[in-house]
N, CA, C and O atoms as CSV, one atom per row, in Angstrom:
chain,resi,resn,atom,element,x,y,z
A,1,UNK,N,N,-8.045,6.139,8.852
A,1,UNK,CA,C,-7.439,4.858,8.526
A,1,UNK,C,C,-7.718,3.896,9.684
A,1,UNK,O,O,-7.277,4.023,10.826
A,2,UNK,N,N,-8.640,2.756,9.161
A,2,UNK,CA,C,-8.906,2.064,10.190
A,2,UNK,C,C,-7.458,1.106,10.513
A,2,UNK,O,O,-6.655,0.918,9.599
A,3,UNK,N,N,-7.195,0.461,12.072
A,3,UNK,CA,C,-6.467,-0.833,11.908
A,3,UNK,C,C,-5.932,-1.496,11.112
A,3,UNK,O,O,-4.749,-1.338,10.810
A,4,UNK,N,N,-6.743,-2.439,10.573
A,4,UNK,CA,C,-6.344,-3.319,9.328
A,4,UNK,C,C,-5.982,-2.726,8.464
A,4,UNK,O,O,-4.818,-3.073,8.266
A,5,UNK,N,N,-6.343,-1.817,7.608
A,5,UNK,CA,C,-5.154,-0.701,6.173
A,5,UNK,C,C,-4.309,-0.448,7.082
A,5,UNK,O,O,-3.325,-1.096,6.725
A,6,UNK,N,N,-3.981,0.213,8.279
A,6,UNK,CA,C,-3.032,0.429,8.897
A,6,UNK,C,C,-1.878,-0.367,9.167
A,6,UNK,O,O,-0.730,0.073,9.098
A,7,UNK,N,N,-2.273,-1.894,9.570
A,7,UNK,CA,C,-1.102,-2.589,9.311
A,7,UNK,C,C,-0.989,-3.250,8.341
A,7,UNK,O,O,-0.106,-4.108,8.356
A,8,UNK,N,N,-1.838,-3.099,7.137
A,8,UNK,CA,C,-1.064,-3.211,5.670
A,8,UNK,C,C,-0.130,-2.586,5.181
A,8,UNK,O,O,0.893,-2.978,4.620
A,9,UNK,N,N,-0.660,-1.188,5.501
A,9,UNK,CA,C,0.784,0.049,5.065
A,9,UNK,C,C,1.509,-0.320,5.430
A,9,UNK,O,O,2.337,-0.716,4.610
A,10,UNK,N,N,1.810,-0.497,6.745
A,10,UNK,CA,C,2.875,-0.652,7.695
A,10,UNK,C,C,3.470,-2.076,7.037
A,10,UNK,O,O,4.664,-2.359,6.937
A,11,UNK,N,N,2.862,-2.517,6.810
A,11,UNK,CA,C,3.953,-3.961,6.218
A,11,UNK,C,C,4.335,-3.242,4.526
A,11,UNK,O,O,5.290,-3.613,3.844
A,12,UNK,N,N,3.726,-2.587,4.277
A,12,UNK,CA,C,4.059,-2.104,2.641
A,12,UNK,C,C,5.869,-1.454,3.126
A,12,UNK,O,O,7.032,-1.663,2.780
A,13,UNK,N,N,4.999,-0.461,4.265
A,13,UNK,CA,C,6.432,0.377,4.435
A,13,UNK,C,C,7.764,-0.201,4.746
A,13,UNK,O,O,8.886,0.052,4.308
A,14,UNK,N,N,7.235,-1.222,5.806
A,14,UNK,CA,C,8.691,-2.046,6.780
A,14,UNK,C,C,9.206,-2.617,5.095
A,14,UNK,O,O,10.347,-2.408,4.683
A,15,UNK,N,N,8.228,-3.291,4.336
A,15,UNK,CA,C,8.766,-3.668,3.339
A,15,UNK,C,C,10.037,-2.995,2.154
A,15,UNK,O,O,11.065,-3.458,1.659
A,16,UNK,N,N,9.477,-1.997,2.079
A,16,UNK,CA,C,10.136,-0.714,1.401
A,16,UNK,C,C,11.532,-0.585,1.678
A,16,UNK,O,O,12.534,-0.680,0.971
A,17,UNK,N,N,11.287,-0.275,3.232
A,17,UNK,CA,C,12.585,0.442,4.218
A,17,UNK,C,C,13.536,-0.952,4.079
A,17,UNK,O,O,14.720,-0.687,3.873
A,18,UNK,N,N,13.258,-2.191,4.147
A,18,UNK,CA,C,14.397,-3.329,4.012
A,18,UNK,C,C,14.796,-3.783,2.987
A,18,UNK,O,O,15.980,-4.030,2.759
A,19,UNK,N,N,13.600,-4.009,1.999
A,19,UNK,CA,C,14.219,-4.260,0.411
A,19,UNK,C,C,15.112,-3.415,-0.286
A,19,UNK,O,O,16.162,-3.833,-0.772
A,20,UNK,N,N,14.536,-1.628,-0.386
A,20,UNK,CA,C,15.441,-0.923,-1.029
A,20,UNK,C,C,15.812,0.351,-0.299
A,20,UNK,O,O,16.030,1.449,-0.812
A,21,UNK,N,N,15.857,-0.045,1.252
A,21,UNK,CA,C,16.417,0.336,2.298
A,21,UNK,C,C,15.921,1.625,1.829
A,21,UNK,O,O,16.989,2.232,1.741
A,22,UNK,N,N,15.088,2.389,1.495
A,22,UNK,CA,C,14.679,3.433,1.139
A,22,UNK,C,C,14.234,4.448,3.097
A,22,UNK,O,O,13.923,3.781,4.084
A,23,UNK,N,N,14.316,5.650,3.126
A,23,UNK,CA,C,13.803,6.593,4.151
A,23,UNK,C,C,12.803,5.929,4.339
A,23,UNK,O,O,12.121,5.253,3.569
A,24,UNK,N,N,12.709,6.193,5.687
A,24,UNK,CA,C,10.820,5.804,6.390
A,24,UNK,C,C,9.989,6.448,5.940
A,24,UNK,O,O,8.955,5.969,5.475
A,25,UNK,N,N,10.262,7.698,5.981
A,25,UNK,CA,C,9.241,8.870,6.244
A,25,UNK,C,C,8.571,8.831,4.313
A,25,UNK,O,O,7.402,9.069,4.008
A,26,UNK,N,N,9.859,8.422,3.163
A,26,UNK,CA,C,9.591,8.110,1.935
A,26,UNK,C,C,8.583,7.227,1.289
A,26,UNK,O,O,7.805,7.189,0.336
A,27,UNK,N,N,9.169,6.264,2.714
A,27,UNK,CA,C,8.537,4.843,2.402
A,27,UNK,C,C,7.176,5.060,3.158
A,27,UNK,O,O,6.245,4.257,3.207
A,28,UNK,N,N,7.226,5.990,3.593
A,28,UNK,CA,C,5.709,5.953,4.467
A,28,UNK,C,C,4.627,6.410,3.134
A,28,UNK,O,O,3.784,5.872,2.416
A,29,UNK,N,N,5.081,7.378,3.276
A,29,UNK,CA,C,4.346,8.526,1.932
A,29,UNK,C,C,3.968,7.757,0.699
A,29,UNK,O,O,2.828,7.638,0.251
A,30,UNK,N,N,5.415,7.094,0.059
A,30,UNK,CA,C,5.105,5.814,-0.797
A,30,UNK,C,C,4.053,5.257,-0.889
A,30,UNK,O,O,3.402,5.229,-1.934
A,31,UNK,N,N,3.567,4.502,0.625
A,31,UNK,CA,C,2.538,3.487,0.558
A,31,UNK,C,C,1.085,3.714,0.504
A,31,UNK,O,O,0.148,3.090,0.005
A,32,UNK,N,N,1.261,5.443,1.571
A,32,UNK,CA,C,-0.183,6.345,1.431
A,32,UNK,C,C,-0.677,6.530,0.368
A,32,UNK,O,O,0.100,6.902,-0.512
A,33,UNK,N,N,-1.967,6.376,0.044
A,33,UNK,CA,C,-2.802,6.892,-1.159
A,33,UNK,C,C,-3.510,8.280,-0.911
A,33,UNK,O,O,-3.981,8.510,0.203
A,34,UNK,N,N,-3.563,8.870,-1.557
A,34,UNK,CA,C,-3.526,10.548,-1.199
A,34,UNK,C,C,-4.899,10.446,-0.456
A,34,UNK,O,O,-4.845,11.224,0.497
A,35,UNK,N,N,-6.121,9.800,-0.498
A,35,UNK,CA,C,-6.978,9.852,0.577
A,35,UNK,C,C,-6.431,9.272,1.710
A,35,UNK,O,O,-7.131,9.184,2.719
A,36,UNK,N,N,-5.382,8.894,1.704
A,36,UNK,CA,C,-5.169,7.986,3.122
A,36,UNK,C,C,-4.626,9.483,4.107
A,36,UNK,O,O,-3.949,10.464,3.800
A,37,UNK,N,N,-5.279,9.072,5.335
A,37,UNK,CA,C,-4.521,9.644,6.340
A,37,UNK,C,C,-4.142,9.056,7.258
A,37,UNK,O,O,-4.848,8.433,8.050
A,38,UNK,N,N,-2.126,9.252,7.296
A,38,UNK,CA,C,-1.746,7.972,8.288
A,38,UNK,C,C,-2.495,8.559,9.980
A,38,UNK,O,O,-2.849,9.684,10.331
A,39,UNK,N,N,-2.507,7.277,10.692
A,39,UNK,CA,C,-3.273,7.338,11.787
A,39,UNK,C,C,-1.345,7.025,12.642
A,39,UNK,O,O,-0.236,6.709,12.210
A,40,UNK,N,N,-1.911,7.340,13.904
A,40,UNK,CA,C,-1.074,7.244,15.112
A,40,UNK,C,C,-1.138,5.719,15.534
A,40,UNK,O,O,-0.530,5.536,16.589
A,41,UNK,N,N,-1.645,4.697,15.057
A,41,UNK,CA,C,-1.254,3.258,14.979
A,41,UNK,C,C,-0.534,3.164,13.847
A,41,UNK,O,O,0.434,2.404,13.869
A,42,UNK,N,N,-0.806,3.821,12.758
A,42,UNK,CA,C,0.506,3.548,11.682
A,42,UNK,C,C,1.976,4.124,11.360
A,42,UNK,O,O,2.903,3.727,10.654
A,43,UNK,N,N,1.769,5.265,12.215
A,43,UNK,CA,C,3.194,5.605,12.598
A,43,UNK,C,C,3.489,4.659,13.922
A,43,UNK,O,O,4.669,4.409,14.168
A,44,UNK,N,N,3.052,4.433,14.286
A,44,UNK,CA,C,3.731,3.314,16.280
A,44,UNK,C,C,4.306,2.279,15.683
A,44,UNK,O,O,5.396,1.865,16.078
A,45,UNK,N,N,3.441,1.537,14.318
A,45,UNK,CA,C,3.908,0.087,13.560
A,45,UNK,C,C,4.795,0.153,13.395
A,45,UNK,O,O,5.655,-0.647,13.765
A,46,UNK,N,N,5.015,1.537,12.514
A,46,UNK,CA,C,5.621,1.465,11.473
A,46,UNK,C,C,7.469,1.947,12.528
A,46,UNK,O,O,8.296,1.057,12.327
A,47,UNK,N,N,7.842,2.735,13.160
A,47,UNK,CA,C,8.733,4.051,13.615
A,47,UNK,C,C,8.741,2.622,14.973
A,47,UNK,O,O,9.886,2.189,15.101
A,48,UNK,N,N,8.053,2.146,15.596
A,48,UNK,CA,C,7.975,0.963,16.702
A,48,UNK,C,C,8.934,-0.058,15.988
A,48,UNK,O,O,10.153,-0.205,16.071
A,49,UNK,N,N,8.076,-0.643,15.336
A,49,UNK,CA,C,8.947,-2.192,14.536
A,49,UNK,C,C,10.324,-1.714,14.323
A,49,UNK,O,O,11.184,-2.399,14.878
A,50,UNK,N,N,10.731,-0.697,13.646
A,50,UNK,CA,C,12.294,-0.264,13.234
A,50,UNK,C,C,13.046,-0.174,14.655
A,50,UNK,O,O,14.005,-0.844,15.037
A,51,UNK,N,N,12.473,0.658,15.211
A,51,UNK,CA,C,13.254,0.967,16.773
A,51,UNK,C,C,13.547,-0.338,17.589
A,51,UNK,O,O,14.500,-0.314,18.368
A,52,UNK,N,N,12.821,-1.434,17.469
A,52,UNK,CA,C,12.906,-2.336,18.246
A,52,UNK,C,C,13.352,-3.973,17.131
A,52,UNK,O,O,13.550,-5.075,17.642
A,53,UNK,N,N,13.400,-3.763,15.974
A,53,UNK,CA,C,14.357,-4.330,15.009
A,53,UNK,C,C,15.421,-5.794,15.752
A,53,UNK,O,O,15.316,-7.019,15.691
A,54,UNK,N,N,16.249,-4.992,16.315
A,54,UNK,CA,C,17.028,-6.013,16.656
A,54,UNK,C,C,16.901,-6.977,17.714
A,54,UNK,O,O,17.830,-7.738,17.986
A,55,UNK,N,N,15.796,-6.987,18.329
A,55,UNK,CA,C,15.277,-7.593,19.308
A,55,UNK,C,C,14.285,-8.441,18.787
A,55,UNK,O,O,14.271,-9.672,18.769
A,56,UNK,N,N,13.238,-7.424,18.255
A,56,UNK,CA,C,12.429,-8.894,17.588
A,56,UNK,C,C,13.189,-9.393,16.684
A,56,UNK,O,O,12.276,-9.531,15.870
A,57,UNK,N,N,13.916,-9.707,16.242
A,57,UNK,CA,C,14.723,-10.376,15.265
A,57,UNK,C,C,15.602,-11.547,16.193
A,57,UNK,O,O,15.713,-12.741,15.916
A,58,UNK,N,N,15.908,-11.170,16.811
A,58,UNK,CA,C,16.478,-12.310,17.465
A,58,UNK,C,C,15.549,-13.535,18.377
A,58,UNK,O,O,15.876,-14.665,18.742
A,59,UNK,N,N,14.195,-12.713,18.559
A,59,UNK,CA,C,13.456,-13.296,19.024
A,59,UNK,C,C,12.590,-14.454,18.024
A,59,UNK,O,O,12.113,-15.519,18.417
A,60,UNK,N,N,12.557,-13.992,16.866
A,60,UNK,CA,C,11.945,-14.441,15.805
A,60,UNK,C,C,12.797,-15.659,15.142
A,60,UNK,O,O,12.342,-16.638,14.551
A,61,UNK,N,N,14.348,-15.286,15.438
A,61,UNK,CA,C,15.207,-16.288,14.931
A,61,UNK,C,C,15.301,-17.332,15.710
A,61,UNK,O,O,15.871,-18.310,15.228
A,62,UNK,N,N,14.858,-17.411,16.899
A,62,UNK,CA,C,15.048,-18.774,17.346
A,62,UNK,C,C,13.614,-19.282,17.726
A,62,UNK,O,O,13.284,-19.538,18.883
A,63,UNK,N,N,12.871,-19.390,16.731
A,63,UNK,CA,C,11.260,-19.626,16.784
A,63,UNK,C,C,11.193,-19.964,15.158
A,63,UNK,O,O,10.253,-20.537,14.609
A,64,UNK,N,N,12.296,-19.522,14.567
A,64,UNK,CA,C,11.920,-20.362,13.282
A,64,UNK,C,C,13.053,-21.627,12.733
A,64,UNK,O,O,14.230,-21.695,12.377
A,65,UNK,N,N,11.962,-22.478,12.906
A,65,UNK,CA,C,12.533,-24.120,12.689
A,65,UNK,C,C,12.680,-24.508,11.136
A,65,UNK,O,O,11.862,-24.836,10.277
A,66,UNK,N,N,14.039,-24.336,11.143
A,66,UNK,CA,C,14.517,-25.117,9.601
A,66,UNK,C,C,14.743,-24.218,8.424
A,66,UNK,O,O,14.904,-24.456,7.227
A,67,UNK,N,N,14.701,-22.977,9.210
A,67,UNK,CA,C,15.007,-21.310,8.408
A,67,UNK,C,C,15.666,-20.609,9.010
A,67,UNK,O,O,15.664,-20.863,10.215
A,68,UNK,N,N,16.559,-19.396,8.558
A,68,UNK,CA,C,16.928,-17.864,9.162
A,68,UNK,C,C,15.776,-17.228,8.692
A,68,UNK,O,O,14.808,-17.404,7.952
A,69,UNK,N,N,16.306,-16.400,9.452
A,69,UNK,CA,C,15.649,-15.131,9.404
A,69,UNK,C,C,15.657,-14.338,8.105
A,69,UNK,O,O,14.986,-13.385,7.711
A,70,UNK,N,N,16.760,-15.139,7.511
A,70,UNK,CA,C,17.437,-13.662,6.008
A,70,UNK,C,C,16.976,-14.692,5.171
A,70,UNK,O,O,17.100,-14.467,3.967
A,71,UNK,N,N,16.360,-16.016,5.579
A,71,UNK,CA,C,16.063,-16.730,4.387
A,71,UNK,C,C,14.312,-16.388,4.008
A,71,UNK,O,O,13.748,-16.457,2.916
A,72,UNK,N,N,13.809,-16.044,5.227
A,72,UNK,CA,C,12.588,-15.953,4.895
A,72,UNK,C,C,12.305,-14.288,4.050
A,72,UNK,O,O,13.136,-13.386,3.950
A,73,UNK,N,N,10.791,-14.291,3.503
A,73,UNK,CA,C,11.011,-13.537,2.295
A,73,UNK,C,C,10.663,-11.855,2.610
A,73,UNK,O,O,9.982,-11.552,3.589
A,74,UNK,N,N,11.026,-11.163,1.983
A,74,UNK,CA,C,10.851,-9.829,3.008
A,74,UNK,C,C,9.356,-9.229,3.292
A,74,UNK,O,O,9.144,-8.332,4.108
A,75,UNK,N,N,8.443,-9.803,2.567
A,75,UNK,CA,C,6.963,-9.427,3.113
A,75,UNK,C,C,6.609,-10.376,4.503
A,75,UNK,O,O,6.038,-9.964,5.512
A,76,UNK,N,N,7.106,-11.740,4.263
A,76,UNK,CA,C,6.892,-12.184,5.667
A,76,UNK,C,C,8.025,-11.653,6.595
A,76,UNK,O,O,7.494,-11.031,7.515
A,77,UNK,N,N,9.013,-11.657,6.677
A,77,UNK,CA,C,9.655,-10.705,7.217
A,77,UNK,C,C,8.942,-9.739,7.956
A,77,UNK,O,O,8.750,-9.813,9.170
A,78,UNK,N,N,8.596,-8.939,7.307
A,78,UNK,CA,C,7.975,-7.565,7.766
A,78,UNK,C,C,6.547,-7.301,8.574
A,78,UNK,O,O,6.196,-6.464,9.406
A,79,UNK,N,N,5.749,-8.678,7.775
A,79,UNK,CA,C,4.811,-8.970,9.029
A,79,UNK,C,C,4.877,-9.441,10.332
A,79,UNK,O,O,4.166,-9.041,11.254
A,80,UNK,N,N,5.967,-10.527,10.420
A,80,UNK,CA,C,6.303,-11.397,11.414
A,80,UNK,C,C,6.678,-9.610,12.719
A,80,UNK,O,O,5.972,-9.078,13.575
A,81,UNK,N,N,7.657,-9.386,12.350
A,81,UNK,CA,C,8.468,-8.146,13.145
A,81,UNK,C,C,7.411,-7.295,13.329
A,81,UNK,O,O,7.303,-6.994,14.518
A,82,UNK,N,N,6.622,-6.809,12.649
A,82,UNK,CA,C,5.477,-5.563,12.794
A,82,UNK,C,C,4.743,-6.637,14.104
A,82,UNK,O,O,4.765,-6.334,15.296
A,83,UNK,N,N,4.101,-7.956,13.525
A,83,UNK,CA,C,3.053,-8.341,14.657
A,83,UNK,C,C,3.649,-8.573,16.363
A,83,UNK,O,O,3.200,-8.407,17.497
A,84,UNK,N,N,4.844,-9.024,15.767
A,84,UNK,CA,C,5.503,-9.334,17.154
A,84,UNK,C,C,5.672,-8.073,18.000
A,84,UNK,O,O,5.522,-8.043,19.222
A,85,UNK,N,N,6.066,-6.826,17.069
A,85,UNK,CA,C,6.306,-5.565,17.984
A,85,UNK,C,C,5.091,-5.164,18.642
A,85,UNK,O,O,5.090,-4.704,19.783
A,86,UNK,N,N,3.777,-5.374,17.761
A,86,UNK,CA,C,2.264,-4.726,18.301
A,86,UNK,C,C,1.812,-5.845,19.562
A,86,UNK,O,O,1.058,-5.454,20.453
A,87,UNK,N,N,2.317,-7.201,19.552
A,87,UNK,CA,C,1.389,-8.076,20.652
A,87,UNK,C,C,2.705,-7.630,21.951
A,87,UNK,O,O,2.364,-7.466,23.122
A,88,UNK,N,N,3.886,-7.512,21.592
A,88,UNK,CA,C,5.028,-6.966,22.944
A,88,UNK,C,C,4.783,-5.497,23.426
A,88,UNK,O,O,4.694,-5.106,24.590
A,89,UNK,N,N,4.694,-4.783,22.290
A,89,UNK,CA,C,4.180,-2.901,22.646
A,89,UNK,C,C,3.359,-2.808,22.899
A,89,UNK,O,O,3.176,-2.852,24.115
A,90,UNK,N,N,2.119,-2.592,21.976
A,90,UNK,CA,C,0.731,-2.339,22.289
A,90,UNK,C,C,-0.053,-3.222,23.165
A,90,UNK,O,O,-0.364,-4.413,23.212
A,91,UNK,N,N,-0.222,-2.258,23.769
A,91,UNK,CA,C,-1.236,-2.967,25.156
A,91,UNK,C,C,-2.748,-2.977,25.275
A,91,UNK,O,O,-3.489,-3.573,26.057
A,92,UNK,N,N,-2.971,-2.211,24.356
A,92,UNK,CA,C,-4.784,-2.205,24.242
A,92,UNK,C,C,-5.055,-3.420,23.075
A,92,UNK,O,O,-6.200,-3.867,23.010
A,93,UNK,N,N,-4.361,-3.779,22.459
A,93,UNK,CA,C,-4.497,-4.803,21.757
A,93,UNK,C,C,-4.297,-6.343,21.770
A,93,UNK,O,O,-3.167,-6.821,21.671
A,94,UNK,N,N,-5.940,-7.486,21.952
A,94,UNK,CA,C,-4.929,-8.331,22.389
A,94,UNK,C,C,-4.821,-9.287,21.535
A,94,UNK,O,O,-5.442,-9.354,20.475
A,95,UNK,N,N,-3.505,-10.599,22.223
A,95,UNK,CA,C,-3.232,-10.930,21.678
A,95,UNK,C,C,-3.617,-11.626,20.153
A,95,UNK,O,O,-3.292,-11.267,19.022
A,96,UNK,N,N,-4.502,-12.847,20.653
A,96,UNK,CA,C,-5.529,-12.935,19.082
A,96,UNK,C,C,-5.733,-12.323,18.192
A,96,UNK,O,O,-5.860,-12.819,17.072
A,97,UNK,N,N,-5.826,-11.036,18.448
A,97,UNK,CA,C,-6.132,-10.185,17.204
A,97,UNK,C,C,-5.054,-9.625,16.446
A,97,UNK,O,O,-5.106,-9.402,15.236
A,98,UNK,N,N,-4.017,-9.390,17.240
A,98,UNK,CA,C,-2.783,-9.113,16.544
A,98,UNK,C,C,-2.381,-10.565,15.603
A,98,UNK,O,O,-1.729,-10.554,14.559
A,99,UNK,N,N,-2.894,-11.650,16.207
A,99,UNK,CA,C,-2.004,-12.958,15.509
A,99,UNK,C,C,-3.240,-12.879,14.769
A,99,UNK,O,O,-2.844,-11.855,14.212
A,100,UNK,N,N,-4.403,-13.049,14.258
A,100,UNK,CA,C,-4.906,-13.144,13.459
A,100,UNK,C,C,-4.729,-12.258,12.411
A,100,UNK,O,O,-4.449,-12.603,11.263
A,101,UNK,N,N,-4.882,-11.172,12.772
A,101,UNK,CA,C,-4.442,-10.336,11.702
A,101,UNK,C,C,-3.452,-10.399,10.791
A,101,UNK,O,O,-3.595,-10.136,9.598
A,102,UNK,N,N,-2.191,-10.829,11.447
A,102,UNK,CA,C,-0.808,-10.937,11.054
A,102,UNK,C,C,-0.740,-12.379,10.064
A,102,UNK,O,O,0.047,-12.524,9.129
A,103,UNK,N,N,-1.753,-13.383,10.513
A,103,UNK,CA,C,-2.361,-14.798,9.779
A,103,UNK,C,C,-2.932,-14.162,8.570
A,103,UNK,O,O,-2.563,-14.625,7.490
A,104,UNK,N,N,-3.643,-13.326,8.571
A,104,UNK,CA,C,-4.494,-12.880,7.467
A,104,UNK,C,C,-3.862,-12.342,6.376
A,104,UNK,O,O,-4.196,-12.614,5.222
A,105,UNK,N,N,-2.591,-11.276,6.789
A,105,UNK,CA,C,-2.174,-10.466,6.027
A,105,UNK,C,C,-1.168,-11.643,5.048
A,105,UNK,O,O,-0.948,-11.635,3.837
A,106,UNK,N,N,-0.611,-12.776,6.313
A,106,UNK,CA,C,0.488,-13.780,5.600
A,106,UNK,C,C,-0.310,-14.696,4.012
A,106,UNK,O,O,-0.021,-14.942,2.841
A,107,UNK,N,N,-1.336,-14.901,4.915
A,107,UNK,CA,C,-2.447,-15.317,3.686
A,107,UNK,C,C,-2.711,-14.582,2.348
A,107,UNK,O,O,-2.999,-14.988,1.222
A,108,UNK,N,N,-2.531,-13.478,2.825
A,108,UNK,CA,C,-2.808,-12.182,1.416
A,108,UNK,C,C,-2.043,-12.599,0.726
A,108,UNK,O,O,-2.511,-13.297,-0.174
A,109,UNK,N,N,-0.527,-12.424,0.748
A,109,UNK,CA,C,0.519,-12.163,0.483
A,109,UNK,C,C,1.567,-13.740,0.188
A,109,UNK,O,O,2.479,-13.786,-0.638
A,110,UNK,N,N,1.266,-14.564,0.820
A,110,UNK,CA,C,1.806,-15.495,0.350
A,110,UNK,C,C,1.089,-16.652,0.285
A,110,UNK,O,O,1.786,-17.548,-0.190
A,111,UNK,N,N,0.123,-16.962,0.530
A,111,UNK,CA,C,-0.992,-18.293,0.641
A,111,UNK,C,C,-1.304,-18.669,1.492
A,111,UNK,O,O,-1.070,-17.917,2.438
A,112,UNK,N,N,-2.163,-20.265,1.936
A,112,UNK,CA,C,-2.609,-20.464,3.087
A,112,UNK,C,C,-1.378,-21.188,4.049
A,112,UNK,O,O,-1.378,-21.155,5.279
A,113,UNK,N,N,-0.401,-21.804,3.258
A,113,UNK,CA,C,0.656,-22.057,3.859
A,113,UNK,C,C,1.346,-20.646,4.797
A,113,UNK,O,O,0.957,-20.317,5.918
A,114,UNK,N,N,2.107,-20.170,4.248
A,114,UNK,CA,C,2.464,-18.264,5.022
A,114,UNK,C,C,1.396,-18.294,5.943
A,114,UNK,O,O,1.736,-17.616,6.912
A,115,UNK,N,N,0.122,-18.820,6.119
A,115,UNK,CA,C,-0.272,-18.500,7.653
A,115,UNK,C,C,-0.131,-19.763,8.527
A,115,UNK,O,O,0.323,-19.706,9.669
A,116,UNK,N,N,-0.520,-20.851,7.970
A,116,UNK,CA,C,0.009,-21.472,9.072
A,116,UNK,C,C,1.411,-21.529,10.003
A,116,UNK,O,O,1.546,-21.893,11.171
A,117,UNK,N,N,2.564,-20.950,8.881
A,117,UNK,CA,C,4.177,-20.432,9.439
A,117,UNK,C,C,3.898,-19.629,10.866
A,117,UNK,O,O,4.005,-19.863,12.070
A,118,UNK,N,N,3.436,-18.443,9.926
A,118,UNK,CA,C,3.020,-17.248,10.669
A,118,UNK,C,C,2.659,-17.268,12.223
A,118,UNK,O,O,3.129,-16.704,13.211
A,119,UNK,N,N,1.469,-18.296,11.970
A,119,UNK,CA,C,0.946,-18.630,13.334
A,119,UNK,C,C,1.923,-19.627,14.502
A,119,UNK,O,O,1.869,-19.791,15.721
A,120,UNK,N,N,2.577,-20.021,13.682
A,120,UNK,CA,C,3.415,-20.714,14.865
A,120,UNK,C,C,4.758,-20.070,15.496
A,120,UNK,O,O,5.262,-20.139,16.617
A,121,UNK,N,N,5.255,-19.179,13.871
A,121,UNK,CA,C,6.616,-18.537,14.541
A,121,UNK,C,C,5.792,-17.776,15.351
A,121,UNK,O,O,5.618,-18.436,16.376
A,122,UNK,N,N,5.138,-16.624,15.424
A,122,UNK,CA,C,4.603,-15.687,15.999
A,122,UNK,C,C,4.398,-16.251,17.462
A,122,UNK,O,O,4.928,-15.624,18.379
A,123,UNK,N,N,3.748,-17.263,17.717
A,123,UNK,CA,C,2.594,-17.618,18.987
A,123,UNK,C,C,4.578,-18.224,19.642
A,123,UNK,O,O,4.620,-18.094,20.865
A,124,UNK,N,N,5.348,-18.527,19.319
A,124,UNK,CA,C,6.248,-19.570,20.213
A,124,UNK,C,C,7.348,-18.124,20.458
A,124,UNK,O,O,8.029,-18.256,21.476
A,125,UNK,N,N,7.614,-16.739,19.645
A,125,UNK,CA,C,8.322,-15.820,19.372
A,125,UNK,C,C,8.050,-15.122,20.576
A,125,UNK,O,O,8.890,-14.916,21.453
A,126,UNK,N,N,6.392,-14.621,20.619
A,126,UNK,CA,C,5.647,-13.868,21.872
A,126,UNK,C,C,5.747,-15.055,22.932
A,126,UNK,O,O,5.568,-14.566,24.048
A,127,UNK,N,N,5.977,-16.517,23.011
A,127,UNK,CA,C,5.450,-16.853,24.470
A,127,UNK,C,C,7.021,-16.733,24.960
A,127,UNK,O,O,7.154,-16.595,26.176
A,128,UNK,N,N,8.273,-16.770,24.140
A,128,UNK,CA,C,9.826,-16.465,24.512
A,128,UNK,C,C,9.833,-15.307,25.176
A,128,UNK,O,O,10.328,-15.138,26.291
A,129,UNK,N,N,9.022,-14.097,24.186
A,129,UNK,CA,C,9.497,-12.964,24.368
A,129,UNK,C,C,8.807,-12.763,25.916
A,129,UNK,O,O,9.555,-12.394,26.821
A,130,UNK,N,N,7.504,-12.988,26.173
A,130,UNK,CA,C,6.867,-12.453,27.677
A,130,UNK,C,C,7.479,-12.949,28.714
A,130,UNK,O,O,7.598,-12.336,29.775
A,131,UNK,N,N,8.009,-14.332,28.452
A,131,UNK,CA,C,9.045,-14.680,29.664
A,131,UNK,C,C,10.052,-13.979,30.175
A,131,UNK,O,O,10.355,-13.684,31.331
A,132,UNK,N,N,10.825,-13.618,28.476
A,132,UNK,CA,C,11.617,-12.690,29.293
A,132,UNK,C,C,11.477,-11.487,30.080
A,132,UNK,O,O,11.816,-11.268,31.243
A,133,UNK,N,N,10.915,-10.751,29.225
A,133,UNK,CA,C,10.135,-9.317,29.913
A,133,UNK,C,C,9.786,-9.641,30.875
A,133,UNK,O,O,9.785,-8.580,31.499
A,134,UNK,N,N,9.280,-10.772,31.878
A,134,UNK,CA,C,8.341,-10.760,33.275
A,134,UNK,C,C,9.424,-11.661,33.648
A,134,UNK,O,O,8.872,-12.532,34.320
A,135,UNK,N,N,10.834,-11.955,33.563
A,135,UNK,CA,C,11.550,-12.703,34.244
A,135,UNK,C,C,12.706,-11.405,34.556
A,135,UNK,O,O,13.704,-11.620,35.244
């Protein structure tokens, strides 16, 4: 499983686990297609984003202008929190590529509008979040 399917699942799953609050490990399996084999970036997304939940969430909530957090819809939801956890956690990955990606997937999934969002909560979410971490 390259990357990119990897953090599709992973937004399939985060999706899963919040809409019908369903098990991870369910919601993981759920999203796998029996050729799929989850990779060790799609368990980190996926078992990462949950563990660290309440943090990017608060980080995310005050980066989005003229919305909550519970208003926005649960696929963007789930991307926003997955990308933010991979550009704060993952360290071999940089930034650009996590925000593009996370642009791309918003695009899939909700149009070209959902990425331009995307790109701004994300980029103002991570420049909050590194301050703090290095302050």
């Amino acid at each position: 499983m390259n990357r990119r399917v990897a953090r599709l699942r992973a937004v399939q799953t985060l999706y899963q686990v919040n809409l019908i609050q369903t098990d991870v490990d369910r919601a993981m399996k759920n999203t796998l297609s029996p050729e799929d084999e989850p990779s060790a970036f799609f368990e980190e997304l996926v078992n990462g984003t949950l563990a660290h939940t309440t943090q990017l969430d608060a980080w995310l909530s005050k980066n989005i202008k003229g919305y909550t957090l519970d208003r926005l819809g649960y696929v963007d939801r789930a991307i926003a929190r997955m990308a933010l956890f991979e550009m704060l956690y993952i360290e071999d990955i940089p930034f650009n590529v996590t925000l593009n990606e996370a642009i791309e997937l918003a695009k899939a999934f909700g149009g070209e509008d959902a990425g331009r969002f995307m790109n701004g909560v994300l980029h103002h979410s991570y420049e909050m979040a590194t301050q703090k971490k290095n302050n």
